[in-house]
C-alpha positions in Angstrom: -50.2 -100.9 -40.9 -47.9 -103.3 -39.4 -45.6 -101.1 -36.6 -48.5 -101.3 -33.7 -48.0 -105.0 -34.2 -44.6 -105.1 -34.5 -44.6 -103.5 -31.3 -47.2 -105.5 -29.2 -46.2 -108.6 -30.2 -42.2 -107.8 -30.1 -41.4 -109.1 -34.0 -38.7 -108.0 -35.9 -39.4 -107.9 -40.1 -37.5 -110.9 -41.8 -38.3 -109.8 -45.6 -40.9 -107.4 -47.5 -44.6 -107.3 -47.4 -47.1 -109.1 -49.6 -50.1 -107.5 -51.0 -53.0 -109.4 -51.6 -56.5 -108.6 -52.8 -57.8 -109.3 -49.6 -54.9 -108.9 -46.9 -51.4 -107.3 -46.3 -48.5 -109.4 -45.0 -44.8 -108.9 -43.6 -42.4 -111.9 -43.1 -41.2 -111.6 -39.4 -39.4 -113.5 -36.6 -40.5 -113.7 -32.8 -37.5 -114.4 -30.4 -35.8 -115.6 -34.0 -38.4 -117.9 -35.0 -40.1 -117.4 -38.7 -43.3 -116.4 -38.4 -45.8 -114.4 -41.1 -47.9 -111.0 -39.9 -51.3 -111.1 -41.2 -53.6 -108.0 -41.6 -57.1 -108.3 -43.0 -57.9 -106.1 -45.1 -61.6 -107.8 -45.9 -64.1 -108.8 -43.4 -63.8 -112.8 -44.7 -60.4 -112.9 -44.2 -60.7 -111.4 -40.5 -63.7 -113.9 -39.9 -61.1 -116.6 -41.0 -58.6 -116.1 -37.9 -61.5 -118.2 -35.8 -61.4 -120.9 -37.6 -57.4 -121.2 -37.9 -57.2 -121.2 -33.7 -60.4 -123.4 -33.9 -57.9 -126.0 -35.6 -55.1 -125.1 -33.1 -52.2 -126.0 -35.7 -54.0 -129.6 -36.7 -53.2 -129.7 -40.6 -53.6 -125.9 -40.5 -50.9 -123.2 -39.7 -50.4 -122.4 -35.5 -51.7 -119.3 -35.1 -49.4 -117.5 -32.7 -51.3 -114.3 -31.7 -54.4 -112.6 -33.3 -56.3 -109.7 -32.2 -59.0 -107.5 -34.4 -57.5 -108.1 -38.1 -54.0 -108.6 -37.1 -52.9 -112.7 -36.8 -49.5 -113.8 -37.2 -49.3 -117.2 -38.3 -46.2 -120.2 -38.2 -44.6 -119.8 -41.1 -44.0 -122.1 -44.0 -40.6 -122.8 -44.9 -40.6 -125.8 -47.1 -39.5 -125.7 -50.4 -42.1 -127.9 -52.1 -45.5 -126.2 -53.7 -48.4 -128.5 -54.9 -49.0 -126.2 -57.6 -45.1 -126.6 -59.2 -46.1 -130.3 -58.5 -49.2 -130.4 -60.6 -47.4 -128.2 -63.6 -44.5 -131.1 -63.1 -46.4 -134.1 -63.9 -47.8 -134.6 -60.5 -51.2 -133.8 -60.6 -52.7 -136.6 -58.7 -50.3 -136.6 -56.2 -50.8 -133.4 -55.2 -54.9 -133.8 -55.4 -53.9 -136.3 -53.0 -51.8 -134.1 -50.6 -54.9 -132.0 -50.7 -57.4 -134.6 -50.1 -55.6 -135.6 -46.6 -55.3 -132.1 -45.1 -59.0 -131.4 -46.3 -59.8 -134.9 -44.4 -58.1 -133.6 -40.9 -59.9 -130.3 -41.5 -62.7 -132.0 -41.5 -61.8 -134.1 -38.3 -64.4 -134.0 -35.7 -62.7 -131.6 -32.5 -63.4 -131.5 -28.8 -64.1 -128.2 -28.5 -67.2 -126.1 -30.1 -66.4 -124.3 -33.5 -66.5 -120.7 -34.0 -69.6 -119.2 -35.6 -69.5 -120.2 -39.2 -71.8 -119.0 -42.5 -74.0 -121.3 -44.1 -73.3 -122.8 -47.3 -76.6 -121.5 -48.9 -75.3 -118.1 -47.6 -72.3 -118.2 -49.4 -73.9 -119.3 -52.7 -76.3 -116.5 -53.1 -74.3 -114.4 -55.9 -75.3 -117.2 -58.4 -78.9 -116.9 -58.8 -78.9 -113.4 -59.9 -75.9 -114.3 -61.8 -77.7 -117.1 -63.6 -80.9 -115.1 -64.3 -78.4 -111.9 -65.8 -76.1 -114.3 -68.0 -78.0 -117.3 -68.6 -75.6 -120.2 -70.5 -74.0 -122.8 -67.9 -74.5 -120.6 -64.9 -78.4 -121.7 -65.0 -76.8 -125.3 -64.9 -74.8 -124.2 -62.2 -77.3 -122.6 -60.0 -79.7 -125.5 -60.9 -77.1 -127.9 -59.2 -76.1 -126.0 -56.4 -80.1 -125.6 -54.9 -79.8 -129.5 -55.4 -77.1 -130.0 -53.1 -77.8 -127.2 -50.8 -81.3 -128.7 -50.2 -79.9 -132.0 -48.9 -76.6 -131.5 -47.9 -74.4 -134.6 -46.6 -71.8 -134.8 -44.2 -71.7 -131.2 -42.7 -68.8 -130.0 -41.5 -66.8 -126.8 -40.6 -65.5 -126.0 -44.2 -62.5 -123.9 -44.9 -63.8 -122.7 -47.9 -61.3 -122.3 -50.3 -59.2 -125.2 -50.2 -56.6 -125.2 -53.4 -52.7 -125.2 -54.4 -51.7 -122.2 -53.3 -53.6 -122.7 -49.8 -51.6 -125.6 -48.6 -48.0 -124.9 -47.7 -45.3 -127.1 -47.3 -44.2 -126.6 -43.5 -41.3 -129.3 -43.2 -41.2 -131.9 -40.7 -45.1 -130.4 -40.1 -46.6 -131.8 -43.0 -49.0 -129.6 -45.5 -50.5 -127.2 -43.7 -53.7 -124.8 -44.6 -53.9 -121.3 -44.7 -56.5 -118.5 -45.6 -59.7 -120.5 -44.6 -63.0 -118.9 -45.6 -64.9 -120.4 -42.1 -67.8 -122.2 -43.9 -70.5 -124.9 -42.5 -71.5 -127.3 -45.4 -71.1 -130.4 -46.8 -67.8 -131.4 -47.1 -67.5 -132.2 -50.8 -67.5 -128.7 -51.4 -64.5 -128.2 -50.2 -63.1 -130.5 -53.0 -64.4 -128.2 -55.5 -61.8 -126.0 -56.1 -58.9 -128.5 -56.8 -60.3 -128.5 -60.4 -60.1 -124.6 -60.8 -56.2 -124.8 -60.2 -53.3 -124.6 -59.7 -53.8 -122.3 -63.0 -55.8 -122.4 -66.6 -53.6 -124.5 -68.7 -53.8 -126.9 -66.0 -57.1 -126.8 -65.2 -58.6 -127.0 -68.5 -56.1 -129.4 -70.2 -57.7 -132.2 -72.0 -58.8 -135.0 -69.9 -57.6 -133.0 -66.5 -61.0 -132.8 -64.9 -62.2 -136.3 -65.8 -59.2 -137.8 -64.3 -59.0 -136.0 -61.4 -62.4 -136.7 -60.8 -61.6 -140.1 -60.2 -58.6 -139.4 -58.3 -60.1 -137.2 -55.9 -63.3 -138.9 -55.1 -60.9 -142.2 -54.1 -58.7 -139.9 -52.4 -61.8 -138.0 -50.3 -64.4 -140.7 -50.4 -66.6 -139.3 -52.1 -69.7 -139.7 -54.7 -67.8 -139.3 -58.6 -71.3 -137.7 -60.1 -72.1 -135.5 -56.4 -68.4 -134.2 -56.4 -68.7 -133.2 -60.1 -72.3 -131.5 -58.6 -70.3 -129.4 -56.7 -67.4 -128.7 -58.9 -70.1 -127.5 -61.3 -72.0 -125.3 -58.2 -68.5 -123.9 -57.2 -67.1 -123.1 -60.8 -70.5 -121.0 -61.2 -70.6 -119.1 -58.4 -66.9 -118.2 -58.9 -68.2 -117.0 -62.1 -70.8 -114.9 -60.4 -68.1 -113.4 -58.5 -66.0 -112.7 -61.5 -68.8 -111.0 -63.4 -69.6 -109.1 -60.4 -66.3 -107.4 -60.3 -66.6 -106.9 -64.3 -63.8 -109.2 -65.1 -64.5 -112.1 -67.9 -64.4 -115.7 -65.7 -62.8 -117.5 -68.4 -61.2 -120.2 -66.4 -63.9 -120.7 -64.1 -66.7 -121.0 -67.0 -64.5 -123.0 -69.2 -64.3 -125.5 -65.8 -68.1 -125.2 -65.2 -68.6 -126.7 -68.9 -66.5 -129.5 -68.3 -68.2 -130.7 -65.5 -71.6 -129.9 -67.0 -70.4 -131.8 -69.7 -68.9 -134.7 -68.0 -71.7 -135.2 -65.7 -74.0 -135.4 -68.5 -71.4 -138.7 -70.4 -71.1 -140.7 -67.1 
């Protein structure tokens, strides 16, 4: 999978691959810089590679050379991870880390985006979802045609912004990674914070009404509409979970905390 790459692009491995669910990577240098070899093993993941140039290394990882489902990234070499930062006592700060890089994501560019999926696209696993399953997923799917309807502030999303999706890069700041290369409103991409960095976390008491707070300051946003989406999001990763046949503990047990806190403020 990785030789014809390791070839064309000269790179010489620097550690062992990674297997993902949705990609297969191999820690390499180029002329002795770090760098990370990508291969897409899922269409969203090759569609992502747009978006990451798109960004040209602002707040995102420089993408080096990409061709067909091959990209090799900058890589990370920072020590620090918002998700050992949120397990430390850290939480808001690193809702806030998140916030910033979502905010120059979101950054208006000079140059036209890539062709992106609409929102409503993505969302259209929950329906059925809700009409099968029934509980909070109605609530769910109930919210998101609310905010799809009348979205605000449309932007190119990346989709899937969380803990494990923004590296620490050194003197470069946080940088993204592993966008999903979304149109939408941007509160979406907000949504996900609450689902991570992992279930204790994210379901700890009080955890989702605080950063609620923290991240609406932090992103400028509406409290109750950025509880809409985390709602909206938590559902349709739901969806997904059912869909593969797995139980979505984590992301129903989020959806009823925002359900629920929505309906007390």
């Amino acid at each position: 999978m990785f030789a014809e790459y390791l070839d064309r692009w000269d790179l010489v491995p620097d550690g062992e691959p990674i297997t993902s669910q949705s990609s297969r990577l191999l820690p390499v240098r180029r002329a002795g810089v770090p760098a990370m070899l990508k291969i897409a093993t899922e269409p969203e993941e090759r569609w992502g590679a747009g978006l990451m140039v798109w960004w040209g290394g602002e707040s995102a990882a420089r993408v080096l050379a990409h061709e067909g489902d091959a990209l090799l990234l900058e890589r990370a070499l920072g020590d620090a991870s918002l998700g050992e930062m949120a397990r430390d006592g850290r939480d808001d700060e690193a809702s806030r880390i998140i916030c910033t890089v979502a905010a120059r994501l979101h950054a208006p560019r000079d140059r036209q985006p890539p062709a992106l999926v609409p929102l409503p696209r993505w969302f259209e696993d929950l329906e059925p979802a809700a009409s099968r399953h029934g509980g909070v997923l109605r609530q769910a799917a109930a919210t998101a045609r609310e905010l799809l309807a009348e979205p605000r502030d449309v932007v190119a999303l990346h989709g899937d912004i969380h803990h494990g999706n923004i590296l620490d890069a050194g003197p470069r700041g946080w940088l993204a990674i592993d966008p999903k290369r979304l149109v939408g409103e941007r509160g979406f991409d907000f949504a996900n914070i609450f689902c991570n960095p992992d279930l204790k976390i994210a379901t700890a008491p009080g955890r989702l009404v605080r950063q609620a707070t923290v991240v609406a300051a932090a992103a400028g946003l509406e409290r109750a509409r950025l509880l809409k989406w985390v709602l909206a999001y938590a559902g349709l990763s739901a969806a997904w979970t059912l869909g593969d046949g797995e139980q979505p503990k984590l992301a129903l047990a989020v959806a009823e905390l925002a359900a629920s806190e929505l309906t007390t403020s």
